[in-house]
N, C-alpha and C positions, 0 to 999 in steps of 0.2 A: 336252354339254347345251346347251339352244338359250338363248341371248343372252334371250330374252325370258320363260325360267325363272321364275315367281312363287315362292319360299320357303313352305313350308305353316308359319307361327308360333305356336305354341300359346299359349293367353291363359288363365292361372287366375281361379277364378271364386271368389263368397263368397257364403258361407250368407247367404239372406235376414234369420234372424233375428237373426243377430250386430250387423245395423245399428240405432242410437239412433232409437227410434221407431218400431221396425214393431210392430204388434199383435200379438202372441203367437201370435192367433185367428187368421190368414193362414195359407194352406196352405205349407210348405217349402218353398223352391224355388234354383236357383243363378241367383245376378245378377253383373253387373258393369259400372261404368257403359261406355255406348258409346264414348265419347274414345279408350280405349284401343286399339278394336279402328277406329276412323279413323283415327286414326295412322300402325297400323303399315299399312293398306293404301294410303294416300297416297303410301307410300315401297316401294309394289311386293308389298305380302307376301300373302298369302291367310290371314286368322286364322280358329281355330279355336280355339271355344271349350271348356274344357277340365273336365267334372264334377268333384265331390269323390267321388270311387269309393275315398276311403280304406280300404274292406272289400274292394277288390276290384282286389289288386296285378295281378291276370292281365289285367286291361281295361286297366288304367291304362299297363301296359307297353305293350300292344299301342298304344294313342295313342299313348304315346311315342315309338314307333320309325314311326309316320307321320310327323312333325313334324322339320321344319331346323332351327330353332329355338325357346329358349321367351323369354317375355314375361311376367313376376313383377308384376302390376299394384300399384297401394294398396292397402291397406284396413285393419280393424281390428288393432290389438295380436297381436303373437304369444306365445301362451302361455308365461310365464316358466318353465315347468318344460321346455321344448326346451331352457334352456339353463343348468338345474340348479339354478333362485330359484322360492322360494315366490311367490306374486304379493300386488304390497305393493295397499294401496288403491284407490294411485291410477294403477293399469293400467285400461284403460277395458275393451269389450267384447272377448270372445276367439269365435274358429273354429279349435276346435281340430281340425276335420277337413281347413280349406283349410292349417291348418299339415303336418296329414304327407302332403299330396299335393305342396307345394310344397316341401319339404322332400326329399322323397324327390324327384322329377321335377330338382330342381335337382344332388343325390349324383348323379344317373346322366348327367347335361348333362355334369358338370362331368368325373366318373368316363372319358367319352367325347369331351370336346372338344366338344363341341356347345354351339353360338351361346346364352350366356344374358344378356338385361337385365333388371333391376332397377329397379323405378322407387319410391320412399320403402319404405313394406316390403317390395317387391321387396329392394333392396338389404340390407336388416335380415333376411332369410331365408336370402338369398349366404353373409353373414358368419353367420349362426346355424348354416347347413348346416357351415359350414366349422370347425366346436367356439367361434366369437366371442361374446361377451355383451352385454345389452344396457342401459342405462341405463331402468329402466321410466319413467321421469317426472323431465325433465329438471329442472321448477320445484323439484321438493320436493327432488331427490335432487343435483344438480348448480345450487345456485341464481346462482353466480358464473358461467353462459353466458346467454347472449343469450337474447332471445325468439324462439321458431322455431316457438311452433303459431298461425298466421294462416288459422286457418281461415275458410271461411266462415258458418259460424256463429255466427261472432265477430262477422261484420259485412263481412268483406275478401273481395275478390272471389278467384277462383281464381286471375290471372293477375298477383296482386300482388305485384311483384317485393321482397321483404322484405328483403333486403343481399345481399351478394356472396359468392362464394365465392374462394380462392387453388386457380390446379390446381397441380399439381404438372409441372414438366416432364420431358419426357423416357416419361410415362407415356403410354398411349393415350388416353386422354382428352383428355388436352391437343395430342396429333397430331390428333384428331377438331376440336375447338374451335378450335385454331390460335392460343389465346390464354393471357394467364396470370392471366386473372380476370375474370367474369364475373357479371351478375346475376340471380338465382334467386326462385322463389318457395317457398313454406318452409310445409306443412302438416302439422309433425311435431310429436307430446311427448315422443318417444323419441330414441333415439339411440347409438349404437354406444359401446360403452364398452370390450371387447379383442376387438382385429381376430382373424380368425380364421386360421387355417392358409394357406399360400400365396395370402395377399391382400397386399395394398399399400393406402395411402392413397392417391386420386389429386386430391383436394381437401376442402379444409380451410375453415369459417367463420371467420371474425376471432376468434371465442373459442376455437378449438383444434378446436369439435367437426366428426367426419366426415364429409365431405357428401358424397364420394365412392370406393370401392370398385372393384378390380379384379384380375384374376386374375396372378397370375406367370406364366404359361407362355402360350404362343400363342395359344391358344386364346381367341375373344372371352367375357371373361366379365366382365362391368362391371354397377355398380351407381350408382344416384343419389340422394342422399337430397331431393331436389324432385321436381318434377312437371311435364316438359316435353312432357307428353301434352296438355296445356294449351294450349299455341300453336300458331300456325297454323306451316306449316311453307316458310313465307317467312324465320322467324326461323332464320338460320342456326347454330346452338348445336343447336335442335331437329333439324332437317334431318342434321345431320351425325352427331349422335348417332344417330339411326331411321336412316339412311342405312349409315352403316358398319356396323349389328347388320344390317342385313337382305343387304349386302354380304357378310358374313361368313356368315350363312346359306346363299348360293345358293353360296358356293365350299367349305361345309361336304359341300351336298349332291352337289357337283358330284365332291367324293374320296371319299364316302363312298356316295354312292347311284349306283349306276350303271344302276338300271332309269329313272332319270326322263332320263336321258339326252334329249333329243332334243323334251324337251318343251314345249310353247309357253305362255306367258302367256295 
């Protein structure tokens, strides 16, 4: 495969109407903000955006098996009944169609070894794929952890670095980072409440809760409960995280596809 190999990265997308504030009266449609799909082409990848064809497992495979790796963006709450709970109050909006696309697309990543990031529900999709559960509402339900939804609709800009997190060493993350704590920004109400099957912690907030997710076996499969799609990619934490997922992509494709052999960026 030729050295200048772009990665094809699949990026899932969200029902228009699941977000606070769109008119009803708008025609349906799949969004997702742009940041994500900068990101990952900053750091070499070719994204592609990925429909909710939750009716229609025979498309949705065929994408799948074009793509090196996937990309598990933000967005709304995941339906508490993926992971066996009634949904209490104060779960905010649900998609529950970008749930069994993501859900499923992430079984067959994982099933295969293929390159998956997580980026806030990203990561809470990892661990819900893998039978984990979730804290729906950390204020009500968990009120001794910290503050962790700094939205900006609160008033805080996207890039507000809200506290730190501890990685864990010896994890791939923390080979990624190169360090053993660093500062994040924090746009969640939810949060990881039992890790799911062959995953690890690979960093932890000062009050205990998850902030980072990763797979046991070789295979790159990591999750982040912030949003590092947010910085420019001068900030080395970002760099080396988008950097090693898309590394792992093109060495994904390189054992695994052997018609792109030869191919050029």
């Amino acid at each position: 495969m030729s050295a200048l190999y772009r990665p094809t990265i699949g990026l899932t997308t969200q029902t228009l109407h699941s977000i606070d504030g769109i008119p009803p009266a708008l025609p349906s449609s799949w969004v997702m903000n742009q940041r994500y799909f900068v990101a990952a082409t900053s750091v070499g990848a070719v994204p592609w955006m990925i429909p909710l064809l939750d009716d229609d497992l025979f498309t949705l495979r065929a994408i799948y098996e074009r793509l090196d790796g996937l990309l598990i963006p933000g967005g709304v709450d995941i339906n508490p009944a993926e992971y066996g709970e009634a949904v209490r109050p104060e779960c905010g909006n649900l998609d529950p169609a970008r749930d069994r696309v993501e859900l499923q697309l992430v079984r067959w990543a994982i099933a295969e070894g293929k390159p998956v990031l997580g980026l806030c529900r990203g990561m809470q999709i990892i661990n819900v794929a893998q039978g984990g559960s979730m804290w729906q509402d950390l204020a009500s339900q968990k009120p001794s952890f910290h503050k962790h939804d700094f939205f900006p609709t609160a008033g805080y800009a996207r890039d507000h670095l809200a506290h730190e997190v501890d990685i864990v060493l010896g994890t791939r993350l923390s080979r990624l980072f190169e360090c053993t704590r660093c500062a994040v920004n924090s746009m969640h109400h939810q949060g990881v409440k039992a890790v799911g099957r062959d995953l690890t912690v690979s960093a932890t907030a000062d009050d205990g809760l998850v902030e980072a997710l990763e797979g046991t076996g070789d295979g790159f499969l990591v999750g982040v409960q912030w949003h590092p799609e947010v910085f420019e990619m001068a900030d080395p934490h970002t760099r080396h995280l988008f950097g090693g997922f898309i590394q792992a992509a093109v060495e994904w494709a390189t054992t695994n596809d052997t018609s792109k052999a030869g191919v050029g960026g």
